[in-house]
N, C-alpha and C positions, 0 to 999 in steps of 0.2 A: 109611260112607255112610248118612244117614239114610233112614228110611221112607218122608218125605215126596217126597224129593229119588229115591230110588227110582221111585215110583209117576210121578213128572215125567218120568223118562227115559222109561216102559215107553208113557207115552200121547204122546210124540214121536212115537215108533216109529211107536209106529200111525197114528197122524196121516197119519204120510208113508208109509206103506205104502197107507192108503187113497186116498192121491192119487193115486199113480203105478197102481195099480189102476184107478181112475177113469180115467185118460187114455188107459190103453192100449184097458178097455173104449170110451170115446168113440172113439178111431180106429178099433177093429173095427168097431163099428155104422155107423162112415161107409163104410166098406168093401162094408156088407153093408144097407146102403141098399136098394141093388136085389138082385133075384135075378140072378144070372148065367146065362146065356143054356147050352142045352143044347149048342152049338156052340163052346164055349170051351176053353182049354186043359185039359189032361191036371190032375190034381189031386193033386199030392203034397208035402210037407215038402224042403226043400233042406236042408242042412249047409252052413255058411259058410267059406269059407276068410278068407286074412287081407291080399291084399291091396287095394289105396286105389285107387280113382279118381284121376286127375290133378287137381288143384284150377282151378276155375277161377267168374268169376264167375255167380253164378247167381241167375235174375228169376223171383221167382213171385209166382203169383197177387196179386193186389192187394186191402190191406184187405177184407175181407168179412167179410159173418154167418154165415161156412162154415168146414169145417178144410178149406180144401185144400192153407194152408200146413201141415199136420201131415203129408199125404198125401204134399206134394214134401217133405218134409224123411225122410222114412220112404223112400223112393224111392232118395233120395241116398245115404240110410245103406245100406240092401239094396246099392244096388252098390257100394257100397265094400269087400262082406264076402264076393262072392258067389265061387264055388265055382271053383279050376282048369279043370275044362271050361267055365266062359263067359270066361277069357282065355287059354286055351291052344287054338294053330289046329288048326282039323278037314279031318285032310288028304282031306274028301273035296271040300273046294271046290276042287283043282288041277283034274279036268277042266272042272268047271262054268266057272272061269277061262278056261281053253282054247276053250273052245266059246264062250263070250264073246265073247273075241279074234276069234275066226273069223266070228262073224256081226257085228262093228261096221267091222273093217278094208273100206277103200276098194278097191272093186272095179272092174272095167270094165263099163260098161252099154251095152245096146242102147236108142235115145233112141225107139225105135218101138214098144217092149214095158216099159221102164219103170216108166212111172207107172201103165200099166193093170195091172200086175201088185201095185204097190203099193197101188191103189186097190180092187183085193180082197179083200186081206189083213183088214181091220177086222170082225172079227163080233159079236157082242152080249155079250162078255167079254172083248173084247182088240182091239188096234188092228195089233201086232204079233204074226205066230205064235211061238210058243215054236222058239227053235235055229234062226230063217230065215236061213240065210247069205247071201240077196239085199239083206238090211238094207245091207250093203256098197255092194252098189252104185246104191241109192237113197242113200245118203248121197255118195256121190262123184258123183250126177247135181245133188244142190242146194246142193252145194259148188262146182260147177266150169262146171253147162251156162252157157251164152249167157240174160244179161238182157233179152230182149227188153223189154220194158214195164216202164213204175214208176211206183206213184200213193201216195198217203197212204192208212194204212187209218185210217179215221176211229171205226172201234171200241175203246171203251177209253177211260183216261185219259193214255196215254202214249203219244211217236211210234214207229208201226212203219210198214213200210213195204210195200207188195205188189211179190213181184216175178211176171213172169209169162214162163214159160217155152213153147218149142214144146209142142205141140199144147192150148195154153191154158191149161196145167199154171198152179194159182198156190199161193206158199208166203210164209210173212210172214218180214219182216227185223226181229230187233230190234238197234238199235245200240247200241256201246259207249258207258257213259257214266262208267264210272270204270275206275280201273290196278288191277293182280291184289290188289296190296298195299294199299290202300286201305280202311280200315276202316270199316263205316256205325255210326254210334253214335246213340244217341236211341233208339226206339219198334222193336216186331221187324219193323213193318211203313213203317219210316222209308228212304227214298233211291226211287231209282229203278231200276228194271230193272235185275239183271246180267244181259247174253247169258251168260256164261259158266255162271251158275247154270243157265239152262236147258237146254246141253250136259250137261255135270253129271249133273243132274237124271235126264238121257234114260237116260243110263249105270246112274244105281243106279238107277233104276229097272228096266231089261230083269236087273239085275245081283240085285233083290228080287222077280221073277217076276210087275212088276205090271207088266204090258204094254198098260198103257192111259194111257200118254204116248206125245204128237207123236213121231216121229223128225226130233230133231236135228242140225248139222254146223255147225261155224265157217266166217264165211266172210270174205274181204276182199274190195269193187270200189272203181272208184272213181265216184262223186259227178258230177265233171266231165265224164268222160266216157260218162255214163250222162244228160246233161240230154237231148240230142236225143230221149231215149224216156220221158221221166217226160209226164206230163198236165199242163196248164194249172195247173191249181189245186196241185201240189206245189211246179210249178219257181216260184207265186209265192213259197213259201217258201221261195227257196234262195239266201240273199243272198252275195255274198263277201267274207270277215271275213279281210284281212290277209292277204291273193294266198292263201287258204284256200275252197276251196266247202263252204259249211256248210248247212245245212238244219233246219228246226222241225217241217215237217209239218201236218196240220190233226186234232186229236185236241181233247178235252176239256179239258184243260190246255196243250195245243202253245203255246206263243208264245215272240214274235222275242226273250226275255231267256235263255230255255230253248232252245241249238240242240245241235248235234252238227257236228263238221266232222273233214275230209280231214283224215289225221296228216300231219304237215309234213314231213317227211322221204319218207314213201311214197308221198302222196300217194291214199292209202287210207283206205276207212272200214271198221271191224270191226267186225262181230254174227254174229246166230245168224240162221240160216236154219231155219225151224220146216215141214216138214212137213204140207200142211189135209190136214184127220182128212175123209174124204167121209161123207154122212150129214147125217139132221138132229138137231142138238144141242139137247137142253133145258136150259135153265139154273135154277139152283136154290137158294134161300137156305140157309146153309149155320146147322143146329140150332146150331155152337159159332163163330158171326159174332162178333167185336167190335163194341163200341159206336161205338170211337174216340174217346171222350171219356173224358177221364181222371177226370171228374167223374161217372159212369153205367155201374154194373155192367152186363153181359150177364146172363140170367136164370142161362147156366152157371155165371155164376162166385158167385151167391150159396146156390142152390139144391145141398145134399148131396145129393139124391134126381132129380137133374137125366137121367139117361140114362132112368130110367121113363116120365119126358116124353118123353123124343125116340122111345124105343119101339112109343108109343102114335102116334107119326107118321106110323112109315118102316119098313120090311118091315126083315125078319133079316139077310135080303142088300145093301139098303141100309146098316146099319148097321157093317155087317164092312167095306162100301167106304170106309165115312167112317172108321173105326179103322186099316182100312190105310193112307188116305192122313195119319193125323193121324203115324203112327207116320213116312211117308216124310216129312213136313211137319218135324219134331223133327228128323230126322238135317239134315235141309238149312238148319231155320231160317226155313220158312217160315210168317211170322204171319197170310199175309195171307188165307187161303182162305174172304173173306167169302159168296162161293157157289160152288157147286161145277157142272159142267156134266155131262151123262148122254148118253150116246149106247146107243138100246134098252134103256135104262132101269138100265142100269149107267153107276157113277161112272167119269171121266175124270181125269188127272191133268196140267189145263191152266195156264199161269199160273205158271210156277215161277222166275218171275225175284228173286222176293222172299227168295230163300236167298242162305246164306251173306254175308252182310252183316258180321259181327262175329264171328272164331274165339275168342272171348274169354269170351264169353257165352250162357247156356244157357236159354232161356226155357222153364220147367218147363213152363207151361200148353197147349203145345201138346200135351200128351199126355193133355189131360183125358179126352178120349174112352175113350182105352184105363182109365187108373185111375176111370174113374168108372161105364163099363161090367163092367171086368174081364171082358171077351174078346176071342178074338181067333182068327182062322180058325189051323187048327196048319196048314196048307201055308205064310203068312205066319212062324209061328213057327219051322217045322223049317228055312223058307230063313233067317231071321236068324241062326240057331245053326251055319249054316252057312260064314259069315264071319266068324267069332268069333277072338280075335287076333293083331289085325292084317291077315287075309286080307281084308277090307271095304275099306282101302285099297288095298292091294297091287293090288288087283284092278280097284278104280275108276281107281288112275293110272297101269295100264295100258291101261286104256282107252281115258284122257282122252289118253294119249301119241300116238293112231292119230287125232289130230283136226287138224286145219288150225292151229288157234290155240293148240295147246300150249306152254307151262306151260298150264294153265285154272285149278289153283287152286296156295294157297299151303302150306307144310310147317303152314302155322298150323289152316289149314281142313281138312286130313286126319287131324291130331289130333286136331280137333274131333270128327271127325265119331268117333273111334275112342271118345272120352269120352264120346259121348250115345250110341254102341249099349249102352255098358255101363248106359246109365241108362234103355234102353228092358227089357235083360233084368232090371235090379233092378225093376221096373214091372211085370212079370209075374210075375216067381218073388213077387214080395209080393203077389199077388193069388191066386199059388197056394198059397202059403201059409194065406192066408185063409180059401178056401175047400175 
């Protein structure tokens, strides 16, 4: 080998030593953007084990002047590598399971005590108390009472419906508008409403200790025989399509091309019956909104340095609320939490129809918050590590099994959901790593 041809290999070398230096410094520094928050996880080195994430398609962030694609690709890789205990199950979630069970299963209600007793329950951190085995039987009161009254609720962009029970109890209907199997493909915040999502939803939620979701319940009536009690202004929306009563409602998009009607065979319509949170609700633009335009970044998605912004907004505790729900938003797939609503000035987890659309695909961005704060309350963390695998399923559909409209979801969507916790703990152990 010559001298010259010598000297050529040794400055290769370096060359590409100095790159992959350069890169991994550029991800750290994007890491360590912000200071992270004295309220964050525990801070230690993991050791990787060896096995893979299930492959499946995955959407990140879009074009930008930012690494956030380096951050979900880092993400991906962390859980592909991460350690025996974040997929082997921690038998301490068998009772938490049990105590689950026991406060979702349908119970017998007194219809005179109730709703005032549910209407208690909400304090200024929770809507639901932690282990209330009465959950039960308010779920089998708006599963099963008598629909006295039915009108259109007119809030929103989509049709839901008020129903209004004795002692002028009232709780919103949303209906079905696609089959279990049904896949939403397009945008993460593309299709409309699933009821299903929002049962769902209620479950891993009481199931992740954030007990600031509606209490939910599937339910069937029927349409036709429910006209004698709807108002004026619904029943003009409720023509009959093909010896079917179908219905639009009057909402912001409601119209006669967009309805919903009686299944033909049952003569039934199926949703979720959602539980009103009592109280006054503030509504609130949410710091990590979409633009919805495919042509016009969000300030999140350009800005590395983006959660010091939001910092500078919103208290410590607001921010853990927004991170907790970005993390619930990721397991389910929900894009759309353009604001968020507050009840005594904690975050609420309303709105959840927009999950679970496509078990197929993982929209990375929904976890900006967590990777771009890098914190995260540890009672949120030690309940995640607590369903670790396979118990996050096991435990949701036995849940979902104690619900009026079981199946609720499909083998596709509980996989899912078992492949993005893993990409919620690679999201943290690489944050703690970092730091």
């Amino acid at each position: 080998m010559t001298k010259v041809s010598f000297y050529n290999i040794v400055l290769v070398l370096c060359v590409t030593l100095v790159i992959y230096i350069s890169l991994n410094v550029y991800f750290i520094n994007y890491l360590q953007s912000t200071t992270p928050l004295d309220d964050g996880v525990i801070s230690h080195n993991a050791k990787s084990g060896s096995n893979r994430v299930k492959p499946a398609k995955v959407v990140q962030t879009r074009d930008a002047p930012s690494n956030a694609h380096i951050v979900q690709s880092a993400i991906m890789r962390t859980a592909g590598l991460l350690r025996p205990a974040f997929r082997n199950r921690n038998p301490k979630y068998v009772p938490i399971k049990h105590e689950l069970l026991a406060c979702v299963e349908p119970k017998p209600y007194n219809i005179s005590t109730v709703w005032k007793t549910a209407n208690s329950w909400p304090k200024a951190n929770e809507v639901v108390p932690a282990n209330e085995r009465m959950v039960g039987a308010l779920i089998n009161a708006i599963a099963t009472e008598p629909i006295l009254r039915v009108r259109s609720s007119q809030r929103g962009t989509q049709l839901k419906l008020v129903f209004e029970f004795a002692q002028s109890q009232l709780v919103l209907f949303k209906p079905q508008w696609y089959k279990r199997e049904e896949v939403i493909n397009g945008t993460v915040y593309s299709g409309k409403d699933r009821h299903n999502s929002e049962i769902v939803s209620f479950h891993l939620a009481m199931m992740l200790n954030l007990r600031s979701s509606p209490i939910v319940a599937g339910r069937r009536f029927s349409l036709r025989e429910h006209l004698p009690h709807t108002d004026e202004g619904l029943r003009k929306t409720m023509p009959i399509i093909n010896d079917r009563q179908c219905v639009y409602g009057a909402c912001y998009y409601c119209n006669r091309d967009e309805m919903v009607c009686d299944d033909p065979e049952s003569g039934l319509l199926e949703g979720a019956v959602l539980y009103t949170i009592p109280g006054k609700i503030n509504k609130l633009r949410s710091p990590w909104q979409r633009t919805y335009d495919s042509e016009i970044l969000a300030p999140w998605e350009k800005n590395d340095n983006y959660c010091s912004v939001v910092r500078k907004k919103v208290s410590l505790e607001t921010l853990l609320d927004l991170i907790d729900a970005a993390l619930f938003d990721f397991l389910i797939q929900n894009g759309d939490r353009h604001h968020y609503e507050t009840r005594d000035g904690r975050l609420l987890l309303l709105d959840n129809g927009k999950g679970f659309g496509n078990p197929y695909v993982d929209h990375m961005d929904i976890l900006a918050p967590l990777y771009q704060c890098c914190v995260i309350r540890r009672a949120t963390w030690d309940r995640l590590l607590l369903f670790s695998g396979g118990a996050l399923t096991e435990t949701l559909r036995a849940m979902n099994e104690l619900d009026l409209l079981k199946p609720l979801l499909t083998k596709e969507h509980y996989d899912a959901l078992e492949r993005r916790l893993l990409y919620v703990y690679g999201t943290v152990e690489l944050c703690k790593e970092k730091y």
